[in-house]
BALOBA-1460 file (C-alpha; in Angstrom, 3 decimals):
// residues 93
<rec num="1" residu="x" x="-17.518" y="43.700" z="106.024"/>
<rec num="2" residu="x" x="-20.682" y="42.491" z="104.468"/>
<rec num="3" residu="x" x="-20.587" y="39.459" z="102.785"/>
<rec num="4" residu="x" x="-19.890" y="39.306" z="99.038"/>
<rec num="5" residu="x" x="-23.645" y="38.007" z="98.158"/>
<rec num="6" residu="x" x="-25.363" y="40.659" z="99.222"/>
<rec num="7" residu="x" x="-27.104" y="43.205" z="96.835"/>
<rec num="8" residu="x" x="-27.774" y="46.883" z="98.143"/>
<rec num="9" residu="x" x="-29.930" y="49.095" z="96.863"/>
<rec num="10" residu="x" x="-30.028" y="52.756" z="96.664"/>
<rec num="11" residu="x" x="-32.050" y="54.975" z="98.809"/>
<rec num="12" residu="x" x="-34.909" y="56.758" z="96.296"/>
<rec num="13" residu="x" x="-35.537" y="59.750" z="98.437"/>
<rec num="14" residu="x" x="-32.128" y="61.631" z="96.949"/>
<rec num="15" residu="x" x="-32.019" y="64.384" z="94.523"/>
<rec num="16" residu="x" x="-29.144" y="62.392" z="91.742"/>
<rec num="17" residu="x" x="-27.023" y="64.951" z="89.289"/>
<rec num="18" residu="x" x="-24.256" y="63.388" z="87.402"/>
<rec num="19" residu="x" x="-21.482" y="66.082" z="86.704"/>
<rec num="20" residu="x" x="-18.227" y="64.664" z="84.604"/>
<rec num="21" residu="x" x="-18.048" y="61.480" z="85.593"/>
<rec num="22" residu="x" x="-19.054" y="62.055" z="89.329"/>
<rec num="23" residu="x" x="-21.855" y="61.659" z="91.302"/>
<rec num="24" residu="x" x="-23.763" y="64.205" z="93.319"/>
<rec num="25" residu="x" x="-26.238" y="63.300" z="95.836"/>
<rec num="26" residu="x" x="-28.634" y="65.909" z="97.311"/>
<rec num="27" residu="x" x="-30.091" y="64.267" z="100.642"/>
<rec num="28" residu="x" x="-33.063" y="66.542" z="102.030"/>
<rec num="29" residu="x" x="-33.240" y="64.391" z="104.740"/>
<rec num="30" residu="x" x="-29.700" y="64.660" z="106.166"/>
<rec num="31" residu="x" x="-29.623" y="68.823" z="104.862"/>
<rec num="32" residu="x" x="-26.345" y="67.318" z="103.032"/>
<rec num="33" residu="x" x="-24.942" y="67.278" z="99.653"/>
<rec num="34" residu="x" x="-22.768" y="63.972" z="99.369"/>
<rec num="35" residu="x" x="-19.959" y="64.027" z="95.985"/>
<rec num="36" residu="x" x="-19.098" y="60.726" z="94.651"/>
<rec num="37" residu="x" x="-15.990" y="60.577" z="93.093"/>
<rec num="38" residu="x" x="-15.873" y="57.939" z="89.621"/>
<rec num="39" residu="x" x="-15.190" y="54.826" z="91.800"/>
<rec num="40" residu="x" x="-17.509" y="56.024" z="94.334"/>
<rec num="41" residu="x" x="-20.029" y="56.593" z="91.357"/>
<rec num="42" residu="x" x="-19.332" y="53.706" z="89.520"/>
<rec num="43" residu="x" x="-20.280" y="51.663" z="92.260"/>
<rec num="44" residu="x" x="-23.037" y="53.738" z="93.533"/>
<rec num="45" residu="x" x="-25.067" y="53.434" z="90.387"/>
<rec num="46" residu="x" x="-24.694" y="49.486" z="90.171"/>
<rec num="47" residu="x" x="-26.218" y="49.147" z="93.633"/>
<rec num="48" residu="x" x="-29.541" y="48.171" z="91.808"/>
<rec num="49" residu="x" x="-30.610" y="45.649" z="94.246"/>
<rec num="50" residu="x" x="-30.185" y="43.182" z="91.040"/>
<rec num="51" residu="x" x="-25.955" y="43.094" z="91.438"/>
<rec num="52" residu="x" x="-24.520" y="41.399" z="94.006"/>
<rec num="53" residu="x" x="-21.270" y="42.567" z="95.566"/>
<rec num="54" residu="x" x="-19.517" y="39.726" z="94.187"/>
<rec num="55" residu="x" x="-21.167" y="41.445" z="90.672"/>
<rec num="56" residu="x" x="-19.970" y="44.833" z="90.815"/>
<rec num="57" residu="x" x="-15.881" y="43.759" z="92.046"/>
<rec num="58" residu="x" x="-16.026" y="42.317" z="88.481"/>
<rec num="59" residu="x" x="-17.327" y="45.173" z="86.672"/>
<rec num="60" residu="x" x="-15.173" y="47.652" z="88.869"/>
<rec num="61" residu="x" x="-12.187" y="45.384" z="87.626"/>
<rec num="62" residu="x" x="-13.174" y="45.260" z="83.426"/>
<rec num="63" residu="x" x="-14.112" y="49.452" z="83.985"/>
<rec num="64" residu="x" x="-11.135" y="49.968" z="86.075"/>
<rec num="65" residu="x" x="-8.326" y="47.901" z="84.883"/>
<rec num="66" residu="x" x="-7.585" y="46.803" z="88.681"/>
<rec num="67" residu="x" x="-6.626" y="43.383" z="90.041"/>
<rec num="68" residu="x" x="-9.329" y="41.678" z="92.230"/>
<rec num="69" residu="x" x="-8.113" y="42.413" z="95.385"/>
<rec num="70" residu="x" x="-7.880" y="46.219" z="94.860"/>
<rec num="71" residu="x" x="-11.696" y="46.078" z="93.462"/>
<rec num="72" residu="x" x="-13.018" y="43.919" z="96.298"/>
<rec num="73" residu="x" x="-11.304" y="46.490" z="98.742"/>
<rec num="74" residu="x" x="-12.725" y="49.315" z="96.479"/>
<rec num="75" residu="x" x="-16.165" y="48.119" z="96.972"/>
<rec num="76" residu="x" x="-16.496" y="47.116" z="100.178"/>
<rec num="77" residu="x" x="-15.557" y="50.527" z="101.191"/>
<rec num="78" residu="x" x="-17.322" y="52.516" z="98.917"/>
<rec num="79" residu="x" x="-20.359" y="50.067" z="100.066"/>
<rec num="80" residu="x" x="-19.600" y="50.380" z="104.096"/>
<rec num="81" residu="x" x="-19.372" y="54.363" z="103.500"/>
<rec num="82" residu="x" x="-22.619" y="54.643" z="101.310"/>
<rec num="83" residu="x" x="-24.256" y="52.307" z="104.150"/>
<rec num="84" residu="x" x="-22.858" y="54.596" z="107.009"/>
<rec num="85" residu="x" x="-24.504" y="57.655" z="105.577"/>
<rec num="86" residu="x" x="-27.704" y="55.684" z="105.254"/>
<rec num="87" residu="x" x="-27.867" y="56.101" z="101.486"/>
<rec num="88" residu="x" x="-27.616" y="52.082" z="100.729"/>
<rec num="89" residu="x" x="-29.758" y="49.484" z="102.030"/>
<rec num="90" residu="x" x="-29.543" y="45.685" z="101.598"/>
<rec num="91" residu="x" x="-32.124" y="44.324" z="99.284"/>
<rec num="92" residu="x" x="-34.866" y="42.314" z="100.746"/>
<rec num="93" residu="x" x="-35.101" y="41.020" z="96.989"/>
């Protein structure tokens, strides 16, 4: 897992649609359409590069009405996924 500091930041080169409270992502490079569902989304659109992890646990947990430990584990895998499918970098800030 990445460590709690770091701030990701989405990759640009996606086509974004928002559809009732979910997140589709068009990626022209990968011929794929990726669907976010609201955590997913949530998270997705506070990857800024601004927000570190550590920043978006505690928004996922006021948004969300989950404890910590749910919201940490919520983010680092929404964060490891999004990474995987090369559609999150980590900011160079």
């Amino acid at each position: 897992m990445d460590e709690p500091t770091n701030h990701y930041i989405r990759r640009t080169s996606l086509v974004i649609q928002d559809v009732d409270g979910e997140t589709l992502l068009l990626d022209g490079e990968g011929n794929c359409i990726h669907q976010l569902n609201r955590t997913a989304s949530f998270v997705w659109h506070l990857c800024d590069g601004k927000r570190s992890v550590e920043d978006i646990v505690r928004l996922l947990i006021r948004e969300f009405d989950v404890d910590e430990a749910t919201a940490a584990q919520d983010v680092a895998s929404v964060v490891d996924e999004l990474r995987g499918l090369n559609l999150l970098w980590i900011s160079t800030r």
